[in-house]
C-alpha positions as CSV (number, residue, x, y, z in Angstrom):
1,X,26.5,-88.7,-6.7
2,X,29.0,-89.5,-9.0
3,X,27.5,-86.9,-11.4
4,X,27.7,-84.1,-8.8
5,X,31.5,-84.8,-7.9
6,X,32.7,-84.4,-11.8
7,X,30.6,-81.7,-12.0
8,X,32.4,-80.0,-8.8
9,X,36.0,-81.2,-10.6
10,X,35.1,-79.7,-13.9
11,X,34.4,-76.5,-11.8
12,X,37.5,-76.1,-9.8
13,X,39.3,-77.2,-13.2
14,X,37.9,-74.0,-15.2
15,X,38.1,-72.1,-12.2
16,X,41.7,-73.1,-11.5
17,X,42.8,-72.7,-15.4
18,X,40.7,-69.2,-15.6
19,X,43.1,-68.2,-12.1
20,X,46.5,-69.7,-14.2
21,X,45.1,-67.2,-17.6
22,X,44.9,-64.6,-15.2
23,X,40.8,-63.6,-16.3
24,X,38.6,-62.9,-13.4
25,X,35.2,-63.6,-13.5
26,X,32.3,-60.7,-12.5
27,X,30.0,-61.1,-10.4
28,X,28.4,-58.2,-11.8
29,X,29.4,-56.6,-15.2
30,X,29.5,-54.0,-17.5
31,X,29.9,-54.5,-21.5
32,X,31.4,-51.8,-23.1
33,X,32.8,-50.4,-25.9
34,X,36.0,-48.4,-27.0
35,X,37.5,-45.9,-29.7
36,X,41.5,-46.2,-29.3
37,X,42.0,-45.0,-25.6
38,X,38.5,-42.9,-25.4
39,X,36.0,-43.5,-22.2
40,X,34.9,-46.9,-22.9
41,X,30.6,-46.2,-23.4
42,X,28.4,-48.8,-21.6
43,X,26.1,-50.4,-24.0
44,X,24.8,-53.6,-21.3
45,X,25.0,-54.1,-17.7
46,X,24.1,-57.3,-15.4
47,X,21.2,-57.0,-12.8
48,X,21.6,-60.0,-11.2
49,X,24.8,-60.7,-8.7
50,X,23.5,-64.6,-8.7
51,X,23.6,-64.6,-12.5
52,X,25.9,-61.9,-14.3
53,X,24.8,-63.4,-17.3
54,X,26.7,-63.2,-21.3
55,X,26.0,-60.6,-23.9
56,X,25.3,-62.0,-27.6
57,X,24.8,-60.7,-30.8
58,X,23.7,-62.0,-33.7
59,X,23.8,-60.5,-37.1
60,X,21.6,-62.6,-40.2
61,X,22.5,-62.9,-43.8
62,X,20.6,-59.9,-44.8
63,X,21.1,-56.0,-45.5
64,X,19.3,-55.7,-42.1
65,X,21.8,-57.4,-40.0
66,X,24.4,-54.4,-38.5
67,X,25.6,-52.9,-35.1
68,X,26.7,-49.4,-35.6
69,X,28.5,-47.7,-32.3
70,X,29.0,-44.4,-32.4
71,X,32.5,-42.8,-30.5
72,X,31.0,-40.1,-27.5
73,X,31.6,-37.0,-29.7
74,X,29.8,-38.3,-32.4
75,X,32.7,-37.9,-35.0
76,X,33.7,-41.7,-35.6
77,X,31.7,-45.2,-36.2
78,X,32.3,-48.9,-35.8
79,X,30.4,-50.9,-37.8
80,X,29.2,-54.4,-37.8
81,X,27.4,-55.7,-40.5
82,X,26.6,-58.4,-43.0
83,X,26.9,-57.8,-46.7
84,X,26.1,-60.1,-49.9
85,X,30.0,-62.1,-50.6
86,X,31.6,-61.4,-54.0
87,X,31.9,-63.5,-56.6
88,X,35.5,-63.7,-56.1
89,X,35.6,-65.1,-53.1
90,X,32.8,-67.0,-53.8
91,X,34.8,-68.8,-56.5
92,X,38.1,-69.4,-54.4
93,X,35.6,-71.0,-51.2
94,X,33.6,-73.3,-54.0
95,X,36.8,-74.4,-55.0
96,X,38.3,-74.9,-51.3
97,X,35.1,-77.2,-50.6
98,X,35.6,-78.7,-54.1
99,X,39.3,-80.0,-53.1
100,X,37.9,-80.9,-49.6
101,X,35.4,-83.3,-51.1
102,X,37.4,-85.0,-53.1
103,X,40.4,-85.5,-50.8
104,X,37.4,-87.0,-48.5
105,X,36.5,-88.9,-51.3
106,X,39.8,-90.1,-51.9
107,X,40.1,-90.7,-47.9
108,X,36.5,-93.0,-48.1
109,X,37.3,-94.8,-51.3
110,X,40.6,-95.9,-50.2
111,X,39.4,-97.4,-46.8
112,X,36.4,-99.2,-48.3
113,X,39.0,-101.3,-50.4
């Protein structure tokens, strides 16, 4: 019972702070995207009023991975797409982790004293 009333809480509570942000939730939707302040093109829709539902993508470390939209006349591209990282910045996040483990290092050692 308990359960049910903090789940009705949290509700109203994301309800109430999504009303305060001013988003409104769909019952139905539309995903869409746009090129500056072209038509938007539809590339998803909900079927379901009960369940509108979320659109995900999900792009893999590999040459594969992309999303490529294309503008209504054809004439410009948005591109999404995964790529190998180059050395350089390869370099600069080993050594960001590298500092990170030692300041937790430093952290650890200097509590178990």
């Amino acid at each position: 019972m308990e359960s049910q009333e903090f789940e009705k809480e949290s509700v109203m509570s994301e309800n109430e702070e999504l009303k305060i942000l001013g988003i409104e939730k769909f019952d139905r939707a539309e995903w869409v995207f746009q090129f500056d302040e072209d038509e938007p093109v539809v590339i998803a829709w909900s079927n379901s009023k009960d369940d509108p539902g979320d659109l995900s993508f999900m792009l893999k470390a590999d040459s594969g991975s992309n999303i490529i939209f294309k503008s209504n006349d054809g004439r410009r591209t948005f591109k999404i797409f995964a790529r190998r990282m180059p050395d350089e910045r390869r370099a600069e996040l080993d050594e960001i982790q590298k500092k990170e483990e030692e300041l937790l290092n430093k952290i650890n050692g200097s509590t178990e004293e």
